[in-house]
VEXVEXMAR-477842 format. One line per field, with one value per residue (C-alpha): x, y negated, z negated; residue in three letters. Coordinates in steps of 0.05 Angstrom, whole numbers, plus 5000, padded with zeros to 4 digits. Last residue first. Example, Ala and Ser with C-alpha at 12.3 -4.5 7.8 and 13.67 -1.06 7.14 Angstrom:
// residues 2
px (5273,5246)
py (5021,5090)
pz (4857,4844)
fivex (Ser,Ala)
***
This chain:
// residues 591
px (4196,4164,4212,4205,4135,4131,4190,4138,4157,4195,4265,4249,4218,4281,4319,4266,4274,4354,4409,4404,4474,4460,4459,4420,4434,4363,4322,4294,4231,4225,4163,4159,4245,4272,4274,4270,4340,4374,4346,4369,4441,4443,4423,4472,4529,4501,4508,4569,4595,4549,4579,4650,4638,4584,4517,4487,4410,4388,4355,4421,4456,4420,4435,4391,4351,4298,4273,4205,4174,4224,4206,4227,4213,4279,4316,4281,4324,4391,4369,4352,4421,4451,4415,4433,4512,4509,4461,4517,4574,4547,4535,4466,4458,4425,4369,4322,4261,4218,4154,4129,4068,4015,4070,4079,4157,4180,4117,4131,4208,4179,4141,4073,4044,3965,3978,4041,3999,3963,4009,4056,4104,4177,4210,4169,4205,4277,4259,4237,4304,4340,4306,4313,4387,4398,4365,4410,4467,4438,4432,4510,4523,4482,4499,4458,4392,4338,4274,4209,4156,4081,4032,3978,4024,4083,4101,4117,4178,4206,4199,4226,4300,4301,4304,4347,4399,4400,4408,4467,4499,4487,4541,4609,4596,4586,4518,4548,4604,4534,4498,4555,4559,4483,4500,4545,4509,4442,4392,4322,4329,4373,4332,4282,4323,4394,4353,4329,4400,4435,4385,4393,4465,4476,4415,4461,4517,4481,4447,4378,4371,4312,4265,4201,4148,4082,4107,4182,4240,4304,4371,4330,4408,4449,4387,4384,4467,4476,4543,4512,4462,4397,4356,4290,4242,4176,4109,4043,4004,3983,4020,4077,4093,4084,4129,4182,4189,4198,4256,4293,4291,4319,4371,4385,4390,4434,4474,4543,4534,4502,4429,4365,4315,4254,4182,4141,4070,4006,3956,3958,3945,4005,4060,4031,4039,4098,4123,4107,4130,4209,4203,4188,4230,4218,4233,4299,4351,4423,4458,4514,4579,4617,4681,4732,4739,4752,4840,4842,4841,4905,4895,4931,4911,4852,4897,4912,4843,4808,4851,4849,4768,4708,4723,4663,4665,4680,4731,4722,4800,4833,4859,4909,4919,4981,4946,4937,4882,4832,4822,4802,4748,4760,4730,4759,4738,4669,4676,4708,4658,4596,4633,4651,4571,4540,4592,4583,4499,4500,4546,4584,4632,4694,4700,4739,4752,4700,4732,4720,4772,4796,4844,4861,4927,4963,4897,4923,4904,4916,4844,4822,4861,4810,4747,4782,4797,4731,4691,4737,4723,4646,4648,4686,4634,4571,4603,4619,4680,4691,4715,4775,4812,4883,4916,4986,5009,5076,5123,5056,5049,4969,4947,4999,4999,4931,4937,4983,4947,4885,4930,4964,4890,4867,4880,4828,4769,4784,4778,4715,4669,4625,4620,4544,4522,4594,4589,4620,4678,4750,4774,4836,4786,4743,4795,4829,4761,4749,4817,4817,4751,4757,4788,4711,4669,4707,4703,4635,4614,4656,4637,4677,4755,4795,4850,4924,4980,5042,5119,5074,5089,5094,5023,4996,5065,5076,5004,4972,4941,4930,4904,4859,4812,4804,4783,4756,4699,4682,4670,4623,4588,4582,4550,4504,4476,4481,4519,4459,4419,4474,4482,4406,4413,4469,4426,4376,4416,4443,4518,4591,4592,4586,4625,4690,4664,4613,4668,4707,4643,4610,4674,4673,4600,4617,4667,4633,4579,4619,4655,4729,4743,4814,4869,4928,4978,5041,5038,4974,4922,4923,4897,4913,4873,4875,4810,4743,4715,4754,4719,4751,4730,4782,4726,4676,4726,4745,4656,4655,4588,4611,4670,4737,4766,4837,4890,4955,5016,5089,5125,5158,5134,5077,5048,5054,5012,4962,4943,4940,4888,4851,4853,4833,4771,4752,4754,4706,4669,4604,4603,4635,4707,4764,4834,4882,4953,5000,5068,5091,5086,5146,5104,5041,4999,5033,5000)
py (5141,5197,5193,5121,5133,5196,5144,5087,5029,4969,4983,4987,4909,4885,4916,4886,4820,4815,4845,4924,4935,4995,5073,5056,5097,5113,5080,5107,5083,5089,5081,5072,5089,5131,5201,5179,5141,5203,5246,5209,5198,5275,5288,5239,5290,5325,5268,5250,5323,5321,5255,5292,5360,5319,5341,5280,5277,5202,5212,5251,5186,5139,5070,5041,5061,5016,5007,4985,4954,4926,4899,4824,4839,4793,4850,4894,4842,4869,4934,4946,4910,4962,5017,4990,4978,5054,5064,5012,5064,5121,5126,5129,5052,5002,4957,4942,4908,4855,4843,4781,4751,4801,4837,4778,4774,4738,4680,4673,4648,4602,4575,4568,4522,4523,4566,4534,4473,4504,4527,4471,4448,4422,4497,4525,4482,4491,4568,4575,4527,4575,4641,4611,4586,4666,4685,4649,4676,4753,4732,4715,4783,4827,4796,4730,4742,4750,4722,4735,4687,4703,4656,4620,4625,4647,4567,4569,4613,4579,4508,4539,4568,4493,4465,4523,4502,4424,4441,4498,4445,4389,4431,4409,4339,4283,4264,4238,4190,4169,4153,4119,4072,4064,4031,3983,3972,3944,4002,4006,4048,4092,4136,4148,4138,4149,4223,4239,4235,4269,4332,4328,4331,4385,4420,4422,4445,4497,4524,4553,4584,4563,4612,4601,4658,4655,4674,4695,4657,4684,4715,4749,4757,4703,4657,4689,4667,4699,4683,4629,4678,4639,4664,4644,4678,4640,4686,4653,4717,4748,4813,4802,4760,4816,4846,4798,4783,4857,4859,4798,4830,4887,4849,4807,4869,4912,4947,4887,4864,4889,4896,4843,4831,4796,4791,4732,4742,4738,4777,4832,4888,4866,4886,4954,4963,4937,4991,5046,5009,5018,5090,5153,5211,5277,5328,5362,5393,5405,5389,5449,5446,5418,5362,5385,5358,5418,5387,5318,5300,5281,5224,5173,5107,5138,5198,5180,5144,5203,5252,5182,5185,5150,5132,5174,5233,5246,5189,5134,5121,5054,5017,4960,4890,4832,4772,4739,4771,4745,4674,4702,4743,4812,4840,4908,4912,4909,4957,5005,4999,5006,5072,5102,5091,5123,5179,5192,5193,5221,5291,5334,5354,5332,5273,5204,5170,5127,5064,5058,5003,4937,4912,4844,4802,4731,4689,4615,4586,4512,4495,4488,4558,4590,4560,4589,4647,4659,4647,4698,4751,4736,4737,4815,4826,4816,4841,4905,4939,4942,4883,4867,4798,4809,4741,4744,4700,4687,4671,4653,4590,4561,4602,4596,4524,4521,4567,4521,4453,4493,4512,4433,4416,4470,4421,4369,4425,4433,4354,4342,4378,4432,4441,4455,4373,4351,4301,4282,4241,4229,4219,4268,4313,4326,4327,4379,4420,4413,4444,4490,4504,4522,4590,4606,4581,4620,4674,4665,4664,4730,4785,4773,4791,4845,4813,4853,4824,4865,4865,4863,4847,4775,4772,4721,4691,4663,4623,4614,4669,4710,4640,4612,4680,4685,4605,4618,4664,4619,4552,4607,4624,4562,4534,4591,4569,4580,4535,4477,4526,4538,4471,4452,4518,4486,4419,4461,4503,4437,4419,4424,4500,4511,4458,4488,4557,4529,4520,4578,4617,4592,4609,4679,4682,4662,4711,4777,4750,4737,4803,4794,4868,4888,4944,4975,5010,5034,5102,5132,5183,5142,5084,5024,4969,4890,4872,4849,4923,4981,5047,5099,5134,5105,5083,5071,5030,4987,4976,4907,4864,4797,4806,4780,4844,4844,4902,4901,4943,4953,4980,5052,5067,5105,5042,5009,5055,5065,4987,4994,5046,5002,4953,4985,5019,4949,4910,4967,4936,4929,4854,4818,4803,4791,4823,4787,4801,4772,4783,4790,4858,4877,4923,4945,4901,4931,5000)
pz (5333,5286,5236,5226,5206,5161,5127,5104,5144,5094,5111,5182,5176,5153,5218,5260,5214,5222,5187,5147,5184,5225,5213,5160,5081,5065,5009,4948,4913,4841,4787,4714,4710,4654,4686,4762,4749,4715,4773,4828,4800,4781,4857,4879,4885,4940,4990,4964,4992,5053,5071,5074,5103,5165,5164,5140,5112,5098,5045,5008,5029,4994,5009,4948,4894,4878,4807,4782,4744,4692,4629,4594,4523,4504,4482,4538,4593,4549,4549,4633,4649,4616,4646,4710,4689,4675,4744,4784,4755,4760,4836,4875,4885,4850,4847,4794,4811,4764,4774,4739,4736,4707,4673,4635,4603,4648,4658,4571,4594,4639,4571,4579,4520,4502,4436,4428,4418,4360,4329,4320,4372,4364,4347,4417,4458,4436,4431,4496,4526,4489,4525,4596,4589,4562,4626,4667,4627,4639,4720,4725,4688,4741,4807,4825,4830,4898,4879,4915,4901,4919,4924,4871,4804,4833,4841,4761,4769,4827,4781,4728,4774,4799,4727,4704,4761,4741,4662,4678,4728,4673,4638,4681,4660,4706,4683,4615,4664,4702,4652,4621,4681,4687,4618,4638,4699,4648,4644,4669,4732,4690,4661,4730,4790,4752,4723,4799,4822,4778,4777,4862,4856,4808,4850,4912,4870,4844,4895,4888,4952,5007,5062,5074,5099,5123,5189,5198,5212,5244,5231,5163,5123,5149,5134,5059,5048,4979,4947,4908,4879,4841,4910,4948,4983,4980,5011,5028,5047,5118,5121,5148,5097,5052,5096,5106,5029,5013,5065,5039,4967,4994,5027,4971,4922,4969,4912,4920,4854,4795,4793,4789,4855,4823,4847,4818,4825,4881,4917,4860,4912,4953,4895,4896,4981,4973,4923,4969,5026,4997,5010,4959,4958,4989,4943,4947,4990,4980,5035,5065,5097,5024,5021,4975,4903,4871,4851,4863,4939,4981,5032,4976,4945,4914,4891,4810,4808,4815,4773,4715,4711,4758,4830,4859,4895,4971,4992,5027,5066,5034,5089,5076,5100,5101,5122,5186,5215,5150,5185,5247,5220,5233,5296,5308,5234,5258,5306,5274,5220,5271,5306,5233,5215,5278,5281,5212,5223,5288,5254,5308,5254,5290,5229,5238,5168,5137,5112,5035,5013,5061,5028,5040,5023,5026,4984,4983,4917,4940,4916,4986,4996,4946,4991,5051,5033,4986,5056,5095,5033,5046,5118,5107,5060,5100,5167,5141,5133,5063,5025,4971,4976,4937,4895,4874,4833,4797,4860,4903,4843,4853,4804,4755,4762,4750,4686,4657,4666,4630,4565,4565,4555,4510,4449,4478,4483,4412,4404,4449,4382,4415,4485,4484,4458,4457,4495,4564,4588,4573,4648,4630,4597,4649,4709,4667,4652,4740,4754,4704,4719,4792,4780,4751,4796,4848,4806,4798,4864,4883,4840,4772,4773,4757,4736,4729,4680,4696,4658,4589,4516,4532,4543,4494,4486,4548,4548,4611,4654,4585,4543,4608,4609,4534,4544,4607,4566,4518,4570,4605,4541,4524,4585,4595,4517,4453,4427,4420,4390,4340,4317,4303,4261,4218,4219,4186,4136,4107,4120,4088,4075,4147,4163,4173,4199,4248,4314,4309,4293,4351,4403,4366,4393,4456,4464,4431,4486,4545,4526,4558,4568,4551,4572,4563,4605,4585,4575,4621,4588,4515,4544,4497,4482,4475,4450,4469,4493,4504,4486,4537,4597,4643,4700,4635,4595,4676,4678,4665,4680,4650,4698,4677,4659,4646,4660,4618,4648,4612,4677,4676,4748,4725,4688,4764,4794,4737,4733,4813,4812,4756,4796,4857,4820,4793,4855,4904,4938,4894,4884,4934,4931,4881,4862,4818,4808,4763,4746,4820,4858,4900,4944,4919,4964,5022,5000)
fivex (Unk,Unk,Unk,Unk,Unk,Unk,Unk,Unk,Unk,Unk,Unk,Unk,Unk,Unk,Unk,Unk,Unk,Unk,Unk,Unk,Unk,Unk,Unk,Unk,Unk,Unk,Unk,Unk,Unk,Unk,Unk,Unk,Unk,Unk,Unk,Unk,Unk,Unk,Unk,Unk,Unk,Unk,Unk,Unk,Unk,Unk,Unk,Unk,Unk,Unk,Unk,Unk,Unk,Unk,Unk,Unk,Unk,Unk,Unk,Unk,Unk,Unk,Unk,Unk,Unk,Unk,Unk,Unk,Unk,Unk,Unk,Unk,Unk,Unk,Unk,Unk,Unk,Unk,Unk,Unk,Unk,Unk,Unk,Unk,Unk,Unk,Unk,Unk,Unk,Unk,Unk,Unk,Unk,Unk,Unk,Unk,Unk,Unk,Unk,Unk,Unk,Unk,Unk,Unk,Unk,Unk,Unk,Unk,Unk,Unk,Unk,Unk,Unk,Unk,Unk,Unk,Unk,Unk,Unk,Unk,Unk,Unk,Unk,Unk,Unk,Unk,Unk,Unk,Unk,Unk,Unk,Unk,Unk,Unk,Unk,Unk,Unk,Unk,Unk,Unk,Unk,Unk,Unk,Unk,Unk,Unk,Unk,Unk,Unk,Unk,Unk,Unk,Unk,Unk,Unk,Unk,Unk,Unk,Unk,Unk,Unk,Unk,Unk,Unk,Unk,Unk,Unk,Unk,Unk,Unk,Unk,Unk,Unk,Unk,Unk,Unk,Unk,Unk,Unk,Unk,Unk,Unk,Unk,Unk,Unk,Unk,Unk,Unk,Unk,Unk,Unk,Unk,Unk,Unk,Unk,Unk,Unk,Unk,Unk,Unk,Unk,Unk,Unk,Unk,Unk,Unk,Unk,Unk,Unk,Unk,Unk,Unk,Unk,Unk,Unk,Unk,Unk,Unk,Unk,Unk,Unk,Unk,Unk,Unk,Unk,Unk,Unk,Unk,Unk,Unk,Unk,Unk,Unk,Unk,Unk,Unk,Unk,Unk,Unk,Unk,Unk,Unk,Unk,Unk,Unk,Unk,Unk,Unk,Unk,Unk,Unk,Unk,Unk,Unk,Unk,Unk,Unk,Unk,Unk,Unk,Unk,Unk,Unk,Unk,Unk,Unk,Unk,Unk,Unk,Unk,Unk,Unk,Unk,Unk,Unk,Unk,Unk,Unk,Unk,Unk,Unk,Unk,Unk,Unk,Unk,Unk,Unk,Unk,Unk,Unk,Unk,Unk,Unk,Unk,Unk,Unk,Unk,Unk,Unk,Unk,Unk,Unk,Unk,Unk,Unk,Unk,Unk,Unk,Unk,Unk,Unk,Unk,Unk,Unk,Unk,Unk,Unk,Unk,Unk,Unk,Unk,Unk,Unk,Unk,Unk,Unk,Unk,Unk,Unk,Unk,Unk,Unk,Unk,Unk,Unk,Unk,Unk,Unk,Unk,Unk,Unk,Unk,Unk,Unk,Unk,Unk,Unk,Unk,Unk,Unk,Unk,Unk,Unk,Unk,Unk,Unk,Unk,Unk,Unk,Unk,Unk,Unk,Unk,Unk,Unk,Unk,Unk,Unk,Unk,Unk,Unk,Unk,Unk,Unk,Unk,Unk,Unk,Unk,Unk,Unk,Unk,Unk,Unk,Unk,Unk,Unk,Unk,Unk,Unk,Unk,Unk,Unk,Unk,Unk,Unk,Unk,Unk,Unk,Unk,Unk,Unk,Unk,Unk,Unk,Unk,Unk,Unk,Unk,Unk,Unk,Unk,Unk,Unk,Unk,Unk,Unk,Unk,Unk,Unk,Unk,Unk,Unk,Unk,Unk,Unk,Unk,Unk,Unk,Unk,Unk,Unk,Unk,Unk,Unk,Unk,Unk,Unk,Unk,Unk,Unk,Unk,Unk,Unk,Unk,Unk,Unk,Unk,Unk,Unk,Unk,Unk,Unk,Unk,Unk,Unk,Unk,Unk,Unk,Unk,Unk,Unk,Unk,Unk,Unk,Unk,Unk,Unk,Unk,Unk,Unk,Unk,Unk,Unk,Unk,Unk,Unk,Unk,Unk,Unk,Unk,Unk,Unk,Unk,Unk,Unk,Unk,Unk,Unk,Unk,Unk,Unk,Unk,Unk,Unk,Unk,Unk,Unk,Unk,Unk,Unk,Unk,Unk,Unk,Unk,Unk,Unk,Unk,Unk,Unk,Unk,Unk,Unk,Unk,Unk,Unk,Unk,Unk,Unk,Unk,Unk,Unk,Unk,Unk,Unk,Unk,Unk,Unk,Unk,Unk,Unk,Unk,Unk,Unk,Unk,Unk,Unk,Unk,Unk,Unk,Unk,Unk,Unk,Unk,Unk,Unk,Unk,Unk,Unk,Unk,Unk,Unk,Unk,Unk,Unk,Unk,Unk,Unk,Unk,Unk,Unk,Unk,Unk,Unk,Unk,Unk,Unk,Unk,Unk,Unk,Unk,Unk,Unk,Unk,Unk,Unk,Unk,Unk,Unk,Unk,Unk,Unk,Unk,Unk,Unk,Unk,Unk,Unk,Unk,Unk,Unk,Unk)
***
């Protein structure tokens, strides 16, 4: 692997969601422990899987793994983070303050914002300080799915700026001073960043058009910020097969050709080809031969596909969602499992089918437009973006607030308006008023990747509280909170979507107990790219094939109704393509 060769201290690998980042690091963590080097791998992700991929507990600290000398680990936990970050900032006046302005406090800390400022601050002290990592020859990131890593590196740019200009409040920071003391801790981790000799930063995609444009996109966007990206890897390329199978032939021929077609500026950069293999990257004997043609010992492909019942389709579902004539229907599941497409495809058919739809998404990554090629019927199309709303928030408040004020005082408007957290005010705004609209049509919502969707719905649950602590009972009584519309069945639908593997069903599951905390229920859950539906004859897709029975079973044992969707022999792009996902499968096999 190129990648491998004379590593620097650092290396970070980023891409969409579901490509593949945390098996590579992790592959790469083990490489360079076997070499005799002192290895630490970081998650950034608020979704981290690396303790399941090594099977060991890892969590918020540094950790060994016992399997591999010299590699250890850590998981920054938003949460465990943000709650640390709390405690940091309560302890000293704890003992110094009334119980109520204590509580007042911890509303205000309890927010997106916080947990995001938390989590760089972990992030900022490994890239940063000497003496957090001096322990280790290798520091390797496994990044967040693509929009919030990008979010992320441009922090210490954007914290920097911040606190040089001296503006904001503390009202989710907490007190300006400890951000102050990180100062010289942000300059350092640009610098690292932006330093080739200490960084060096690896785009992961498959071959598809969707992630490959993605990966170009993060190129150019990093290189703005004079983080210049000098490799891609391009992980799960279906090798050639003499089976005779449509399907493999059908999906090798529409990779080829799409990497025959690399955006132009991804040519230039130093690339590697990860064959697919046929199990999943989970345990050390996986990992050990992913960058290898070998396979761990019993792990040869199979001739024959197990059968089973015929699943239910995607139409299934629709055909439920249409009855109620109107509701919110969300798309939630880690990155990179289809959820904007599948969302896209529900949205064309009810469309389709005479009602008002909205299809809209809180993902920055997501590009809807790219997605549906052309406009359909009944059906708009917008994404919540966050800079876009930013902007929007900023200007309605000068129009209204500050119409009145003197220019010294639209002045510090405009310096409060500035801060980084009026994003996670502008973007919950946007994200309510979607959530409202579902009351006369229907509103499909695609999400940002699983950990990006948990802080939105952490915004939603403190703004609930903040309302409902000002009003007595019997205005609460007449008071809708947005957070009230997600947990009624009667409005909201949501829909998990994953794929037949264990790692998107763990994080699945996951995502499942964190929206039951806050008595948000899922209706349904969609399982998709199924290869097993899709019925390969080929050694190799036969093999995975086979080994998502488990999967299918696991999710049809704890979900209140599942539809499964085939693996397509074409990019799921476009409204035909759309509408194919939606036809009940007596029907497509017919044509």
């Amino acid at each position: 692997m190129r990648f491998l060769d004379n590593p620097p201290r650092h290396l970070f690998f980023t891409g969409k969601g579901g490509v593949g980042k945390t098996s590579i690091a992790c592959a790469t963590a083990v490489v360079l422990a076997r070499r005799g080097k002192r290895v630490l791998l970081v998650s950034t992700d608020p979704a981290s899987n690396v303790g399941q991929v090594f099977g060991t507990a890892i969590g918020n600290r540094v950790t060994a793994i016992t399997q591999v000398p010299g590699l250890s680990a850590i998981e920054i936990d938003p949460a465990q983070a943000a709650a640390d970050y709390r405690e940091k900032i309560l302890a000293p006046v704890r003992a110094l303050l009334p119980p109520g302005e204590i509580a007042a406090i911890t509303e205000q800390l309890s927010g997106s914002c916080t947990t995001e400022i938390a989590s760089f601050n972990e992030f900022t002290m490994l890239l940063a300080d000497p003496t957090e990592t001096a322990g280790f020859d290798h520091v390797i990131f496994d990044t967040a799915p693509t929009g919030h890593t990008i979010r992320l590196l441009q922090l210490p740019g954007s914290w920097t700026s911040f606190l040089d200009q001296g503006k904001g409040d503390a009202s989710c920071l907490g007190p300006m001073s400890g951000l102050e003391k990180n100062r010289a801790t942000y300059r350092a981790a640009v610098q690292a960043l932006t330093d080739p000799g200490t960084t060096r930063l690896v785009l992961v995609a498959r071959a598809q058009t969707s992630t490959l444009s993605e990966v170009a996109r993060t190129h150019d966007e990093l290189s703005a910020l004079g983080i210049r990206p000098t490799h891609l890897v391009l992980n799960g390329v279906l090798p050639p097969s003499r089976a005779g199978d449509s399907l493999h032939q059908a999906i090798r021929d529409r990779e080829q050709q799409v990497l025959a077609n690399l955006p132009a500026t991804l040519t230039g950069m130093a690339t590697d080809e990860i064959a697919l293999k046929p199990t999943n990257m989970v345990g050390l004997p996986a990992l050990e031969h992913l960058f290898s043609d070998d396979l761990p010992p019993g792990e040869a492909p199979e001739a024959a596909l197990v059968g089973g019942d015929a699943p239910a389709g995607l139409s299934s579902l629709i055909d439920d969602l249409e009855a109620q004539g109107h509701g919110l229907v969300m798309t939630m599941g880690k990155g990179g499992v289809g959820k904007t497409t599948i969302a896209a495809a529900i949205a064309v058919a009810l469309a389709e089918r005479g009602h008002r739809v909205h299809l809209t998404t809180t993902d920055p990554a997501a590009h809807l437009s790219a997605t549906l090629e052309a406009g359909v019927a009944n059906l708009t199309v917008d994404a919540i973006d966050p800079e876009q709303a930013t902007q929007a928030y900023r200007d309605r408040v000068m129009a209204t607030k500050g119409k009145n004020l003197d220019d010294a005082g639209r002045a510090a408007l405009l310096e409060d308006l500035m801060s980084p957290c009026t994003e996670e005010v502008a973007v919950f705004q946007q994200f309510s008023r979607a959530v409202n609209q579902a009351r006369t049509q229907f509103v499909v919502m695609d999400t940002a990747p699983t950990g990006h969707t948990l802080l939105l719905m952490d915004a939603t649950g403190s703004y609930h509280r903040d309302i409902m602590r000002h009003l007595d009972e019997s205005q609460r009584a007449r008071n809708t909170t947005p957070l009230m519309r997600l947990q009624d069945p009667g409005h909201t639908r949501i829909i998990i979507v994953t794929l037949p593997e264990t790692t998107p069903i763990l994080e699945a599951e996951e995502l499942v107990e964190d929206l039951e905390r806050a008595h948000i229920h899922p209706w349904a859950w969609v399982v998709n790219n199924s290869l097993s539906a899709a019925a390969p004859t080929s050694p190799l897709l036969v093999r995975r094939a086979n080994n998502e029975a488990e999967h299918l079973n696991r999710v049809r044992a704890i979900a209140p109704r599942v539809a499964v969707v085939p693996l397509q022999t074409r990019e799921p792009i476009g409204v035909p393509a759309l509408e194919d996902l939606a036809r009940p499968q007596e029907v497509l096999a017919a044509r």
